[in-house]
C-alpha positions as CSV (number, residue, x, y, z in Angstrom):
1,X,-29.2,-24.1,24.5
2,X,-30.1,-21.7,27.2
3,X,-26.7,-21.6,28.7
4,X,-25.0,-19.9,25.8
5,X,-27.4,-17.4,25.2
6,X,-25.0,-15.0,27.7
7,X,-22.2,-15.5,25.5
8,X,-24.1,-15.1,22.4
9,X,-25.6,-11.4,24.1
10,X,-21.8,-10.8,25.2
11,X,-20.7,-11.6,21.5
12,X,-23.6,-9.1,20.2
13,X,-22.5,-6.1,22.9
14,X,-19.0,-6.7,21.8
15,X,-19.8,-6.3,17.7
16,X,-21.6,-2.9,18.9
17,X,-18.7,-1.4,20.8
18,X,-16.2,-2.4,18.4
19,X,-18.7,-1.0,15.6
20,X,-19.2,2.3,17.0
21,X,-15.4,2.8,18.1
22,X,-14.6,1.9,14.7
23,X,-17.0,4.7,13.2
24,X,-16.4,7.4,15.4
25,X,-12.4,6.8,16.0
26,X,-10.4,4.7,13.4
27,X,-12.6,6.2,10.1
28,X,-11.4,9.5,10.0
29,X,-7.2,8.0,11.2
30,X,-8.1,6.1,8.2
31,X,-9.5,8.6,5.6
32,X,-6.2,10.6,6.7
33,X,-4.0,7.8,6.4
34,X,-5.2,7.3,2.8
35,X,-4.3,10.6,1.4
36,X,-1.2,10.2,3.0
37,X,-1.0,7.7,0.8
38,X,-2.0,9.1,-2.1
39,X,0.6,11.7,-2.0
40,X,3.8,9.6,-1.9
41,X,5.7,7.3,-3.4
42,X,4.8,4.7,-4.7
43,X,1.2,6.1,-5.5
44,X,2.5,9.4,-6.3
45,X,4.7,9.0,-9.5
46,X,5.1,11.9,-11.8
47,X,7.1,10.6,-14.5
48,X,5.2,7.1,-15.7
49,X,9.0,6.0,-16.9
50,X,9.9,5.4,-13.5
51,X,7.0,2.4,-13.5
52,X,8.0,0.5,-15.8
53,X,10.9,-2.4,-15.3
54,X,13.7,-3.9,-17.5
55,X,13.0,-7.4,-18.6
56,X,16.6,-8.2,-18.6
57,X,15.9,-10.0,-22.1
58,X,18.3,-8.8,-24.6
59,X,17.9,-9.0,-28.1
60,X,20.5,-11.8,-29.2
61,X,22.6,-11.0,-32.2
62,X,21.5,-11.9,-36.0
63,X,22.7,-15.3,-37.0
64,X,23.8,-15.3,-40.5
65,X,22.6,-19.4,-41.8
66,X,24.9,-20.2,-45.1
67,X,22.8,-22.9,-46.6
68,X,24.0,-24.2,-49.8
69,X,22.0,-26.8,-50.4
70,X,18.8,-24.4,-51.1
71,X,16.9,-25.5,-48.0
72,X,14.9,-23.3,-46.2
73,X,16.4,-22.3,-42.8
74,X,15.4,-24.4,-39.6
75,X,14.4,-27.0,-41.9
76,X,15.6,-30.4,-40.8
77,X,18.4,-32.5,-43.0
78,X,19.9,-35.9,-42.9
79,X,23.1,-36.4,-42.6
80,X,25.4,-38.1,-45.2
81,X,25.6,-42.0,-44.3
82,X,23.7,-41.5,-40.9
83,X,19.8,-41.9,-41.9
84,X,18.6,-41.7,-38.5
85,X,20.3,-38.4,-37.2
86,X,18.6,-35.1,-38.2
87,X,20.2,-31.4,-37.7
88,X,17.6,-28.9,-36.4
89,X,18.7,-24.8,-37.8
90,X,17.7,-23.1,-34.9
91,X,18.6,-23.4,-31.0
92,X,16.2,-22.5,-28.0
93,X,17.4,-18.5,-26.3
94,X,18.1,-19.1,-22.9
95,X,17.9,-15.9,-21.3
96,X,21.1,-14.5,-19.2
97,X,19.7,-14.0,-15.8
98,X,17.8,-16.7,-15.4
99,X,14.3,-15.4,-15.1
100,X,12.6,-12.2,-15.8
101,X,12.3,-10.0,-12.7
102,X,8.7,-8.9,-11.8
103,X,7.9,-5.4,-11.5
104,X,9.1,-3.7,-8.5
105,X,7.4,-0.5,-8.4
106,X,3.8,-2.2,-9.5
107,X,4.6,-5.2,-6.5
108,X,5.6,-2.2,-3.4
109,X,2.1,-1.0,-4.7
110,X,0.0,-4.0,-4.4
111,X,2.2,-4.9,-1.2
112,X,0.7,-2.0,0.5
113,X,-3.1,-2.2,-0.5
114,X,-3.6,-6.0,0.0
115,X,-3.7,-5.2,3.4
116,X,-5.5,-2.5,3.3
117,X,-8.1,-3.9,1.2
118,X,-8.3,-7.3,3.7
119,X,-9.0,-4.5,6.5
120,X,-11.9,-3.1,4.3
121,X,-13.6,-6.2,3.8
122,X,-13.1,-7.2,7.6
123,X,-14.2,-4.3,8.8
124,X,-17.7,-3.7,6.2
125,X,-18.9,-7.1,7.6
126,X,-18.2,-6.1,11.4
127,X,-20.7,-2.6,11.1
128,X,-23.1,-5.3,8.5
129,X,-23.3,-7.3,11.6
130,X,-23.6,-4.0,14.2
131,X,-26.5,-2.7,12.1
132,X,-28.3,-6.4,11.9
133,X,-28.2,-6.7,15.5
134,X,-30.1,-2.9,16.1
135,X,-32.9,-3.6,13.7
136,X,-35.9,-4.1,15.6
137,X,-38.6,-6.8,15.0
138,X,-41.2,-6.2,12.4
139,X,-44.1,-4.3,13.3
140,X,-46.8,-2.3,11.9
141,X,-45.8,1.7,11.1
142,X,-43.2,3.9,12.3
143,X,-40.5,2.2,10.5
144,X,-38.7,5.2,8.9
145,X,-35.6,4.3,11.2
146,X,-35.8,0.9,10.3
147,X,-35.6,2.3,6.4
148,X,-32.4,4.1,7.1
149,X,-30.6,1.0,8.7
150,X,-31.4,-0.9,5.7
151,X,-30.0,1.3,3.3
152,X,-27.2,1.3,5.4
153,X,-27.0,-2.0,5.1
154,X,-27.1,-1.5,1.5
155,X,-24.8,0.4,1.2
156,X,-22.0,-1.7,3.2
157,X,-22.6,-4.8,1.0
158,X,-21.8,-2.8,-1.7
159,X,-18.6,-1.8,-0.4
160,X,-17.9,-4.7,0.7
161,X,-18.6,-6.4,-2.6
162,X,-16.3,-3.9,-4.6
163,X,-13.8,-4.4,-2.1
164,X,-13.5,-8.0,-2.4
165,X,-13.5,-7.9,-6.3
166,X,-10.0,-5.4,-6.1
167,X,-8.5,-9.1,-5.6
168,X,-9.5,-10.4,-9.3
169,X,-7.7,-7.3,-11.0
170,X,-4.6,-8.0,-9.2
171,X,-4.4,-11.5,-10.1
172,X,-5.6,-10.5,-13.9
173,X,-2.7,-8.0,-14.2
174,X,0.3,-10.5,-13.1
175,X,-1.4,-13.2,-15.3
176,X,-1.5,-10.8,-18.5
177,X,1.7,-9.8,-17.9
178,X,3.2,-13.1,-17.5
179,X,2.0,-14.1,-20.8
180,X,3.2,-10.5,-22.3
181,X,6.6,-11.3,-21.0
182,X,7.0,-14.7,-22.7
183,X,6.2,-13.4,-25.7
184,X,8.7,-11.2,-25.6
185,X,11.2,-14.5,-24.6
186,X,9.7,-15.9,-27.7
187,X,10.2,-12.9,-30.5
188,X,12.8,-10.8,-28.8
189,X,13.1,-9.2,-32.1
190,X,9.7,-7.5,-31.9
191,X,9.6,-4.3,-29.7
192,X,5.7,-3.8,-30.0
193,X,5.4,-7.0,-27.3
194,X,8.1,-4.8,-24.7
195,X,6.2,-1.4,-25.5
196,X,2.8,-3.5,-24.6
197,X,4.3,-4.5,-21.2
198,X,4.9,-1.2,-20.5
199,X,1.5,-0.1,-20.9
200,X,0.3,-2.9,-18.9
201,X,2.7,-1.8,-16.1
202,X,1.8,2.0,-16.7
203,X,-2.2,1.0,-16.7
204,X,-2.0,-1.2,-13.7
205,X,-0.1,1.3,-11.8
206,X,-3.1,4.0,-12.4
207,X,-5.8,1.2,-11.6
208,X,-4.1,0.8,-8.2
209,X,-4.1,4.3,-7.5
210,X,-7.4,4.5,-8.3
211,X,-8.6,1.6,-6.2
212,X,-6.7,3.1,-3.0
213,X,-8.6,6.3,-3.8
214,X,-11.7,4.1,-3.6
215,X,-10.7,2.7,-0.7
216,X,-10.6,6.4,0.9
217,X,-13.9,7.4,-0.6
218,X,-16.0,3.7,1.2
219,X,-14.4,4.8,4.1
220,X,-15.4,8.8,3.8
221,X,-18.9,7.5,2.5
222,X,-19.5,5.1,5.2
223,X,-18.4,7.5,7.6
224,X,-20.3,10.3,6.9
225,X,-23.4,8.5,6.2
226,X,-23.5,6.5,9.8
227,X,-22.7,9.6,11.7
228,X,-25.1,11.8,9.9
229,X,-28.1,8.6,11.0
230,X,-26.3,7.6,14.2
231,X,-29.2,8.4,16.1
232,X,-31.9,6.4,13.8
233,X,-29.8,3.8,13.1
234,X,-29.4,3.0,17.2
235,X,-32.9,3.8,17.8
236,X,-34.9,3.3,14.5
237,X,-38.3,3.4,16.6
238,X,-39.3,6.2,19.0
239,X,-40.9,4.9,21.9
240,X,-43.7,7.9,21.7
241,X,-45.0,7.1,18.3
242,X,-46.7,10.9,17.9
243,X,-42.7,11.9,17.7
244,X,-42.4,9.5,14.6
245,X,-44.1,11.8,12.3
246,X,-41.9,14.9,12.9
């Protein structure tokens, strides 16, 4: 056991480096990349009728059913002299390209923040582990240091925790939609099932923008509040314990 206790201290000195580079260097290149963000395309779109998409389902022409025989249409009918062959009245829509494209403007979004919100995750539970390794053991008093590194710490899981749930709205908006679309495959007649897709589109289009802006506030928060403790969160306890209660 003793001989990888180096490599476990080199792994700990290496989190605690890469922590404090991370704070003092990439948070503010990434608060700035963020509003870069914010203020072009695809995040930045004016007019909400360029989010939306064309289904590429058209709305097939009336069929005109002359039924003399009183029957109701799409009601099935034997044949004269062939008892064991029925006629069905309607046929199934196949739809002239072949699928429904997804949504091109809504998918360049969600492209972009994936990433992003992977990086988020990564990098919450790399300055979780930082502050875990600088609190001291338990002792008796002057613990106000070791106060501030746990709501730190607090504060981290939280983003952390909101950062991994981003993930189940994606997936929820491409599953709503999906069903939204075939709907509209099914009763192409009825325009309140195309308007409701492109609400979906026009909602999930401000939810994303709104998450990336969440993104940019963790990192501001996260940022502001480690720098602001730096000093108690690397040394919680002051060796001269009269200093402790200034």
């Amino acid at each position: 056991m003793a001989e990888y206790l180096p490599q476990v201290e080199s792994y700990k000195g290496s989190v605690k480096e890469k922590a404090e580079e991370l704070v003092k260097k990439k948070f503010p290149e990434r608060i700035i990349h963020f509003n870069k963000l914010l203020e072009e395309s695809p995040f930045l779109c004016e007019n909400l009728d360029n989010v939306h998409s064309d289904l590429k389902i058209p709305v097939p022409e009336p069929v005109i059913l002359n039924n003399h025989d009183g029957d109701p249409p799409g009601k099935k009918r034997k044949l004269c002299g062939e008892d064991d062959i029925a006629v069905n009245g309607a046929k199934m829509f196949v739809l002239p390209s072949g699928s429904v494209p997804i949504n091109s403007h809504i998918t360049n979004m969600v492209d972009t923040i994936k990433p992003l919100i992977c990086q988020l995750v990564e990098e919450a539970n790399l300055l979780k582990m930082w502050i875990s390794f600088l609190i001291p053991k338990i002792e008796d008093g002057n613990n106000f240091g070791v106060s501030i590194q746990e709501e730190t710490l607090g504060e981290i899981r939280t983003v952390e925790s909101e950062a991994a749930s981003f993930f189940d709205q994606i997936s929820r908006y491409y599953m709503t939609r999906a069903k939204l679309v075939s709907k509209v495959a099914k009763y192409p007649h009825i325009d309140d099932y195309r308007r409701t897709v492109e609400e979906l589109d026009e909602k999930e289009y401000l939810s994303l923008r709104i998450t990336l802006s969440e993104i940019r506030n963790h990192y501001a928060t996260l940022h502001d509040m480690i720098t602001k403790n730096m000093e108690k969160i690397k040394k919680p306890r002051s060796t001269n314990s009269i200093e402790a209660m200034y």
